[in-house]
N, C-alpha and C positions, 0 to 999 in steps of 0.2 A: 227626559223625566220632567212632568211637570213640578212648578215651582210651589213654594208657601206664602201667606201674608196672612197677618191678624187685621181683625176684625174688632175693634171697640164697642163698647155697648158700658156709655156713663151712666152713672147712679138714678140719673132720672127716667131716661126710659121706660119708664113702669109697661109699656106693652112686654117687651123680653124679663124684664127682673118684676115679681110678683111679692110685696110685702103683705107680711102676714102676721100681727093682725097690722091694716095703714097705720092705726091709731098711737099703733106703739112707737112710731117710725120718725123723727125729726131730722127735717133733711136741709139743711144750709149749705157754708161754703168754709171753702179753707186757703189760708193765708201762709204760705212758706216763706219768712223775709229772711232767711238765709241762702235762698235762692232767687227770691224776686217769682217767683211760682205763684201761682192759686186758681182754684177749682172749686169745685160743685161738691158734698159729701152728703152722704145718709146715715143719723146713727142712731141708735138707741143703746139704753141701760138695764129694758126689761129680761129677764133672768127666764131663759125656757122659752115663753112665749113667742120671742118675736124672731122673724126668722126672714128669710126670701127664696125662692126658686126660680129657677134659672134655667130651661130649657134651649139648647141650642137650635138658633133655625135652620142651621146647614151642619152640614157634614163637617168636622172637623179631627184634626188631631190634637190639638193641644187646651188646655184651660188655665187662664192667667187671673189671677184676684189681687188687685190692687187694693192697700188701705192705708191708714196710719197708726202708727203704733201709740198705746198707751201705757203713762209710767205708774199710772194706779188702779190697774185690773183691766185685763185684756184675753178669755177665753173662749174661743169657739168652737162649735164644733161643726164639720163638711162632712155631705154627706152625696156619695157619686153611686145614681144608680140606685138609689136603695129601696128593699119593699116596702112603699110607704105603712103597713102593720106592724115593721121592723124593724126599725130604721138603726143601720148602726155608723159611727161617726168618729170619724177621723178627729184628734184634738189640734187645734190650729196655736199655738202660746205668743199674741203679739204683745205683749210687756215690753217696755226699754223704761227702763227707771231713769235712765240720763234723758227723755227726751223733754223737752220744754215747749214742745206743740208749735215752734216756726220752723218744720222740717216736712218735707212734700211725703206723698204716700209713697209706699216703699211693697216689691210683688212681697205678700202675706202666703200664698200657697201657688201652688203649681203641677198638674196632672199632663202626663203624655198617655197616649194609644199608639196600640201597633199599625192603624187603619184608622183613616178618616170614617165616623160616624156621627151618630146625634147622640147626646146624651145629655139627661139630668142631674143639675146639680143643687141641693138644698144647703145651706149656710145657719147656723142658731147659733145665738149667744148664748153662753153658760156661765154659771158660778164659777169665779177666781177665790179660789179658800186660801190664796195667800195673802189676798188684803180685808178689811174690814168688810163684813156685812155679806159677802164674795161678791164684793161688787165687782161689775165687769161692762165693760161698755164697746159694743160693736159699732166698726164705722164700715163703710162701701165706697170709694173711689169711682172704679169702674173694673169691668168682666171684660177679656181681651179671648178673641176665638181664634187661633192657629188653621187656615181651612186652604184649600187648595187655591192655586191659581195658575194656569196654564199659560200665564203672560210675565209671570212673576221669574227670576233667577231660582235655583235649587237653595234650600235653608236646612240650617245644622241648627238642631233643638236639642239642650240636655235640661233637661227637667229631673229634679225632688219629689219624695211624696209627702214628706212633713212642709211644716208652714215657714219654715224658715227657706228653703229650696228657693236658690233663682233661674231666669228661665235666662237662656242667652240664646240668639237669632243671629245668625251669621250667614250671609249671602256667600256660596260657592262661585265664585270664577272661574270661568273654565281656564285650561292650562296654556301656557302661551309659547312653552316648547315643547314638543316631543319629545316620551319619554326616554325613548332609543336612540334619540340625537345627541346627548350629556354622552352617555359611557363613549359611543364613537368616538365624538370629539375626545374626551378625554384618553382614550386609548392610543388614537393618534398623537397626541403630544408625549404620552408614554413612550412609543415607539420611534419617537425624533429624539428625545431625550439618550433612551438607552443606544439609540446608530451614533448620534453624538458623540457618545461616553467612549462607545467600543472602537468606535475611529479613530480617536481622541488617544487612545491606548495603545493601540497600531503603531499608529507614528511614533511615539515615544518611545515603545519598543525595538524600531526599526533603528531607532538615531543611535540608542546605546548598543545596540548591535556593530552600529558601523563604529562607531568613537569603540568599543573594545578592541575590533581589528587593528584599527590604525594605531591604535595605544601599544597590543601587543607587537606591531609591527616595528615599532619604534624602539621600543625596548629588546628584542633581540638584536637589531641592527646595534645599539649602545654595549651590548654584552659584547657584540663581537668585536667594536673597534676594542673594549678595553684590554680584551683575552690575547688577538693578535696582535694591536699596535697597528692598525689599519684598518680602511675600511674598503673590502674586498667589491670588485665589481661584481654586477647581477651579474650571474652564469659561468662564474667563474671557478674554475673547480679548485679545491685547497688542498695544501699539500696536508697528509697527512702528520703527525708527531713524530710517529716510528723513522720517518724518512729524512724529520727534520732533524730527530737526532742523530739517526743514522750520517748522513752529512759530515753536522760540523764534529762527530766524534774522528772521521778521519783528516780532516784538515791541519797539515802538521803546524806543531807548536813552535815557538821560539828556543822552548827552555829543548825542547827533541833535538834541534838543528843543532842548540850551542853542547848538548850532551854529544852527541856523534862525532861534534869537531875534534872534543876533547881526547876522544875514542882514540883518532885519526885513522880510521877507516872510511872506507867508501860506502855509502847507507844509503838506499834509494828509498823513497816514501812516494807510496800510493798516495795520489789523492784523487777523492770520488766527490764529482760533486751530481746532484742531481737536477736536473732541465727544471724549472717549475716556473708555469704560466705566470705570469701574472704582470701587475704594472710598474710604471718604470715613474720614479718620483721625481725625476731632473737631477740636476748635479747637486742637489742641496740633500737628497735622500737616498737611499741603498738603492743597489743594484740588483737582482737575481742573477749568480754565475751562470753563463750558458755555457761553458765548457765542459770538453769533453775527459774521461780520465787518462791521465799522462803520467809518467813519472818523472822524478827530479834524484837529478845527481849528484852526490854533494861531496867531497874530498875533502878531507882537513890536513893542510900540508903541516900543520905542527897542533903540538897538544898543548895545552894550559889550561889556566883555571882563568875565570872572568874573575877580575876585582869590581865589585861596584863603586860605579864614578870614576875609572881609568879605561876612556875606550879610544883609541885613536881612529880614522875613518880612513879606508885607503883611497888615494885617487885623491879628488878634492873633497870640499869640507860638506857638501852637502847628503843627508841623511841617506840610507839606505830607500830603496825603493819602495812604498807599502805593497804587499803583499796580493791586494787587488791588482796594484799593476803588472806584481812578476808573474802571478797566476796567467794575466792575459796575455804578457808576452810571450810565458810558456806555450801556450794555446797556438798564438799566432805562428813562433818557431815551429811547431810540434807538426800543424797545418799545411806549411810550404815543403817541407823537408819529404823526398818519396819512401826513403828507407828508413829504418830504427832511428829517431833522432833525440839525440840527449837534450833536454830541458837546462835550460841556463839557469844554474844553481844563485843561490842567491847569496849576496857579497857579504861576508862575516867581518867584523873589523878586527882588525891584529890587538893582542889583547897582551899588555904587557907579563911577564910573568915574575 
């Protein structure tokens, strides 16, 4: 797409800009010492008469009118195109009552077209009825033409059609990345982000997965030392409760032995114990009985009552045997013997009466 550039055509010019009548026309220079500026200007105060036309020599799209504003009557009127027997005209109002005359010219009006063409443009001072007499005083800068140029960059024009409108020219650049390369790229950081995130979530999930096993692991094995008073090896099968009651509910008592004595009959007591797996603590901790069931013989050759605190021990002075060891002796006599063999009853002390 070819590009745009304006075209200047200063106040002097008279081949392009046509005053009409000369006579009415005063054309000097102008001094901006608020900028350090100055230029060439055309102006008159004649009311109607004086005017300029402005034919474009080339094709253009745009039309720019430079002037300077005045603070005590300032009305024009433009006229684009018009049948010179007709003439109807745009009001131009360049008034600034704060201006003090050391301020450069500033664009007064500004026309675009849809298409570069040629066209005519006439410019007349008119009566300002807001100030005395309607005085009104036109000045001319210079006329700027918008026209093609096939060397030039692409240019962004927004134009006005009142006299205050400004014209702004902006050079298009062309674009330095592809427009389909941004969302890729940014797509792909999306998708590293969210594998990130979701990986990132994986693991953490997996950890607490494994710390609950091992957590719950821990804690069963803790239930079970408290519940049995041990902590049973892997694979090792437990005795049931029923069985364990079962046991020591036959295991006979002391207080059973010293009632039978008293009896003084002969009383034989089952005892049943049951085989159960398991392990063996050393001499400092219980034992599992392995024995098998046997019975015990027990004869009381006299009857009496136990005093507590009066016990004599037959034989010498040392304690009856515990009951671990007569069980096992039992076992062991009970083992060697081929026929019926009576169990060595356990030694009762003589008990005064």
């Amino acid at each position: 797409m070819a590009g745009f550039r304006n075209t200047t055509f200063d106040d002097t010019d008279t081949t392009h800009l046509i005053y009409s009548p000369g006579g009415f026309w005063n054309h000097g220079t102008w001094n901006a010492s608020s900028t350090g500026q100055s230029g060439t200007l055309s102006t008159s105060n004649v009311l109607l008469d004086a005017n300029v036309t402005f034919t474009f020599p080339e094709p253009a799209i745009g039309f720019y009118y430079y002037g300077i504003q005045r603070s005590h009557g300032a009305v024009y009127g433009i006229c684009v195109d018009c049948d010179q027997n007709a003439l109807s005209f745009q009001t131009i109002d360049a008034v600034n009552t704060t201006d003090d005359g050391r301020n450069p010219p500033v664009l007064l009006y500004a026309v675009h077209f849809d298409t570069p063409g040629v066209h005519r443009i006439i410019l007349q001072n008119q009566p300002d009825t807001r100030f005395p007499n309607n005085n009104s005083q036109i000045d001319i800068d210079r006329f700027e033409l918008e026209v093609v140029d096939p060397n030039a960059p692409s240019t962004l024009t927004v134009t006005a059609s009142d006299a205050s409108a400004s014209s702004i020219s902006q050079p298009t650049s062309p674009p330095s990345t592809s427009p389909s390369s941004i969302p890729s790229s940014t797509s792909k950081n999306i998708g590293a982000i969210l594998g990130g995130v979701l990986g990132g979530s994986a693991l953490v999930l997996i950890a607490l997965a494994v710390w609950f096993l091992f957590w719950r692991r821990n804690r069963f094995r803790r239930n079970t030392i408290n519940h049995d008073g041990f902590d049973p090896a892997p694979g090792a099968p437990r005795p049931s409760p029923a069985a364990v009651q079962d046991s020591m509910s036959e295991i006979p008592t002391t207080s059973a032995m010293a009632a039978a004595a008293a009896k003084g009959r002969h009383t034989y007591s089952m005892q049943r114990t049951h085989h159960v797996a398991g392990p063996s603590f050393g001499s400092s901790g219980w034992t599992t009985p392995t024995t098998s069931s046997g019975f015990h013989h027990t004869e009381s050759s006299r009857r009496g009552e136990l005093s507590p605190g009066l016990m004599s021990v037959s034989g010498n002075d040392a304690p009856p045997p515990d009951y671990d060891q007569l069980f096992r002796r039992h076992s062991q006599s009970q083992s060697s013997s081929s026929g019926r063999a009576v169990g060595r009853s356990p030694i009762l002390p003589n008990v005064k009466q």
